[in-house]
C-alpha positions in Angstrom: 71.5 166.7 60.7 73.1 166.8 64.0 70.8 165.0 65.8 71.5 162.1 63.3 76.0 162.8 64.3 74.7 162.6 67.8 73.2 159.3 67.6 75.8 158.2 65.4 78.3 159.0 67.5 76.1 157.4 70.4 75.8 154.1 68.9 79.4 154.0 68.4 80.0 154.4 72.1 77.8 151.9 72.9 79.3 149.4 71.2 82.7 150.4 72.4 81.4 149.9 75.7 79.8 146.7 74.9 83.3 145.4 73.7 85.0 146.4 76.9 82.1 145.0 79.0 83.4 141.9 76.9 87.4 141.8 77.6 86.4 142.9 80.9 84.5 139.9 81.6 87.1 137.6 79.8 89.7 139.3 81.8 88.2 138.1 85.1 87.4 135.2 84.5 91.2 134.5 83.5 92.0 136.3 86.8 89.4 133.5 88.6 91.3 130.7 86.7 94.5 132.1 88.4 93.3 132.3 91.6 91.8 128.6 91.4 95.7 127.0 90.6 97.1 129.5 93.1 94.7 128.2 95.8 95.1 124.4 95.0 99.1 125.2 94.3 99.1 126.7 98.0 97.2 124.3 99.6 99.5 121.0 98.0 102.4 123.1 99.6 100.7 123.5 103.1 99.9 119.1 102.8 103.6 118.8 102.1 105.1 120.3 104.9 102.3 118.8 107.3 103.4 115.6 105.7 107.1 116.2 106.1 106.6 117.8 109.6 104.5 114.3 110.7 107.3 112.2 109.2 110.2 114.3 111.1 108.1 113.7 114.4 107.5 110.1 113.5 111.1 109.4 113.1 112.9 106.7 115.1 115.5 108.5 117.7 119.4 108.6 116.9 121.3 108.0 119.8 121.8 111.5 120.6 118.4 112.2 120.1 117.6 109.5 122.6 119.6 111.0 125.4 118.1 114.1 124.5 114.7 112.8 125.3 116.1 110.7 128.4 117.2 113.9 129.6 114.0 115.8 128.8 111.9 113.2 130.3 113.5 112.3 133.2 115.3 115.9 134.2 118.8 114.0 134.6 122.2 115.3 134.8 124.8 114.0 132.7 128.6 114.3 133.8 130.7 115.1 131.4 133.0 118.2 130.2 131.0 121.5 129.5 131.7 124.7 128.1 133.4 125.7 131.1 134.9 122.4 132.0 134.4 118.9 133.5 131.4 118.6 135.6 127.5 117.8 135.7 125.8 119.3 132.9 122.1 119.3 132.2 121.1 117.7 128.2 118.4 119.9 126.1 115.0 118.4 125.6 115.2 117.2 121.8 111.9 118.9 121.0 113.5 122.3 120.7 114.7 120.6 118.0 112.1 118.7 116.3 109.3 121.0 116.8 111.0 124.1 116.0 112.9 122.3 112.3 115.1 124.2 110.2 112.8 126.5 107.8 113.9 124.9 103.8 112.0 125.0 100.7 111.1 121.4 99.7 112.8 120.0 96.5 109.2 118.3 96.3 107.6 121.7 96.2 110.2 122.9 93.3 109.2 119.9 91.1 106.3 120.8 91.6 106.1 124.2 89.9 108.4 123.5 87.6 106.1 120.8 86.2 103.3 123.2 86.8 105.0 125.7 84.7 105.8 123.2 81.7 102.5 120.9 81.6 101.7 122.9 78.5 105.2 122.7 76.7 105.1 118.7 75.8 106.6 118.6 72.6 104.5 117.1 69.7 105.7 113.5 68.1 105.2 113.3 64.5 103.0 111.3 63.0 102.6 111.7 59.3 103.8 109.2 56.6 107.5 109.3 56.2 106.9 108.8 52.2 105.5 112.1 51.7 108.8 113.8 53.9 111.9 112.3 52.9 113.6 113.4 56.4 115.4 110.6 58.3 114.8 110.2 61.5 116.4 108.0 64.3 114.0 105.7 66.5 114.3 106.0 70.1 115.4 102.2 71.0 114.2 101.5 74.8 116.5 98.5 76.0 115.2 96.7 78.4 117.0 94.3 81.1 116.3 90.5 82.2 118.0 88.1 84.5 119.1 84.8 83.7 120.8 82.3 85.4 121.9 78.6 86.3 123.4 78.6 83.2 126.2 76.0 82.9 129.9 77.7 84.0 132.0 77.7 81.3 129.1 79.3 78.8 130.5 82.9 77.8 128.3 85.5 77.0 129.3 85.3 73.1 127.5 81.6 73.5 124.4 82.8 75.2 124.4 85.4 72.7 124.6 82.6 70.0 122.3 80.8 70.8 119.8 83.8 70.9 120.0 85.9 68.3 118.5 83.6 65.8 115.2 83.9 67.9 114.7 87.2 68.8 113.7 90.2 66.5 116.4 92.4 66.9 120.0 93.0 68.3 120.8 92.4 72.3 124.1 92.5 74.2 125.0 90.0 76.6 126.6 90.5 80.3 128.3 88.1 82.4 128.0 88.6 86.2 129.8 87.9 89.4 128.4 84.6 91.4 128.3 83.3 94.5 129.2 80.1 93.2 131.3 78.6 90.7 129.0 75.9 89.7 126.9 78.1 88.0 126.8 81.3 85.2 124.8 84.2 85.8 123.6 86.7 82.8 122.0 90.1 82.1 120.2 90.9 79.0 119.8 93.9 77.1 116.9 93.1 75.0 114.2 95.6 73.2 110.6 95.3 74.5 109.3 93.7 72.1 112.2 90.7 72.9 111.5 91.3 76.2 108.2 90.2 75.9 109.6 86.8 74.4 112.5 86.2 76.7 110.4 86.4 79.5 108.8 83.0 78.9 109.7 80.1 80.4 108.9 78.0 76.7 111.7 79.6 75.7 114.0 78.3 78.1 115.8 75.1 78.6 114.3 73.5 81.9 116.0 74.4 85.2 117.1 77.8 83.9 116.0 81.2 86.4 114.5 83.6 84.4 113.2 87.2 85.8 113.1 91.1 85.1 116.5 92.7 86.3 115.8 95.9 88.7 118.2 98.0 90.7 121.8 99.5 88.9 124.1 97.1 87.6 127.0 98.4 88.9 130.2 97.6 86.7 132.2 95.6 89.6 129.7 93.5 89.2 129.8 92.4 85.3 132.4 89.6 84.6 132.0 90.6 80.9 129.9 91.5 78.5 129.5 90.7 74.6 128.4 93.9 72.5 126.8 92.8 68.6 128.0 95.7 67.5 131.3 95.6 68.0 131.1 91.4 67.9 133.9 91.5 70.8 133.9 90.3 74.3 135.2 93.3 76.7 136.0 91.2 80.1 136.7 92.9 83.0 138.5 90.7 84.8 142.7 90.0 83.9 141.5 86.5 81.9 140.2 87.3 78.5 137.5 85.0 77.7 137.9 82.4 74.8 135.1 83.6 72.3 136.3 80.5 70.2 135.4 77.7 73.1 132.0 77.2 70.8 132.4 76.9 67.4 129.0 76.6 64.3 125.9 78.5 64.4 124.0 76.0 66.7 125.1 76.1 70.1 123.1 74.5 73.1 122.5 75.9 76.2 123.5 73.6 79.4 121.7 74.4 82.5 123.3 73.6 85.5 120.8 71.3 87.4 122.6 71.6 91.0 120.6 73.1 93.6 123.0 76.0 95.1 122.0 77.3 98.8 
């Protein structure tokens, strides 16, 4: 009877130690996973600040750097007042201070872990069939931007806006801009991508009209004025209000201005 409790009590312990032998090898081989993204984490900061060092090296002089490295190069004095008055004074050799830079932690490197630290906290976009869930839910609407111009001069953006509506898929505001020249109108769309797709054709323009992707900020000195659909109002920037009413019907013609400006 007790050598039965014995090997009862035996069997028990060698499973127990079988499960530890278990979360002990789990346990390391989370600890080897660690190690891995500490290694590669370490060694993208060490290529970072070789890179930035190189490009701090690489640099093209300031003028003060380049008297610096006159006076390094060359061992000239300089005249000029120093700290104890006027008189010849010797410039420092600039590489005191490009090989020795100010120690900072790189914004890089700080995007860097904190992208590291929220790869796995994407949040999920649903995907189920809005019948079954009556919850309303509001569409992110990307806008995109396009360029337009040669358009004739006196053609507001309520025209342009007029005359596009019809043939595009869904609503767009219209911005006048600042030209060179008088002789001609330029525009910036605010379109969906889908309309991008189709204003970005040249079938769908009169001939003679520029058409291209707008990049870079549009900053607000530079828009004329601008025609919003959902307010169906014409805010101008300028001290002349534009005259909405200039084009009157539903059916309104785009003129291109065919003169060739320089």
């Amino acid at each position: 009877m007790i050598l039965k409790r014995i090997a009862d009590l035996a069997n028990i312990v060698l499973a127990q130690n079988n499960q530890l032998n278990v979360e002990l090898g789990a346990v390391r081989e989370e600890l080897r996973k660690c190690k891995t993204e500490l290694n590669e984490e370490l060694q993208w900061c060490k290529n970072e600040l070789r890179e930035a060092k190189s490009k701090i090296l690489t640099l093209s002089p300031t003028p003060q750097t380049s008297a610096f490295n006159f006076g390094a190069k060359t061992g000239s004095t300089f005249s000029g007042p120093s700290s104890e008055g006027t008189g010849p004074f010797r410039i420092p050799a600039a590489s005191a201070f490009v090989d020795n830079p100010p120690r900072s932690r790189s914004n890089s490197v700080k995007r860097k872990r904190i992208e590291v630290g929220r790869e796995n906290k994407q949040p999920l976009i649903g995907t189920g069939d809005s019948s079954a869930v009556m919850i309303p839910v509001i569409k992110k609407v990307v806008k995109k931007r396009v360029f337009v111009s040669r358009i004739a001069p006196n053609f507001t953006p309520a025209d342009l806006h007029r005359a596009l509506r019809p043939r595009l898929s869904s609503s767009l505001s219209v911005s006048r801009l600042h030209t060179t020249h008088d002789s001609y109108s330029s525009f910036c769309l605010f379109v969906t991508e889908t309309d991008e797709k189709v204003v970005l054709n040249s079938d769908f323009w009169p001939p003679g009209t520029v058409i291209k992707p707008y990049f870079g900020r549009l900053s607000p000195d530079r828009i004329h004025s601008t025609f919003n659909e959902a307010s169906s109002e014409t805010t101008d920037s300028s001290t002349e209000q534009n005259d909405l009413g200039s084009h009157q019907g539903n059916s309104v013609e785009i003129r291109v201005e065919k003169e060739v400006i320089g």
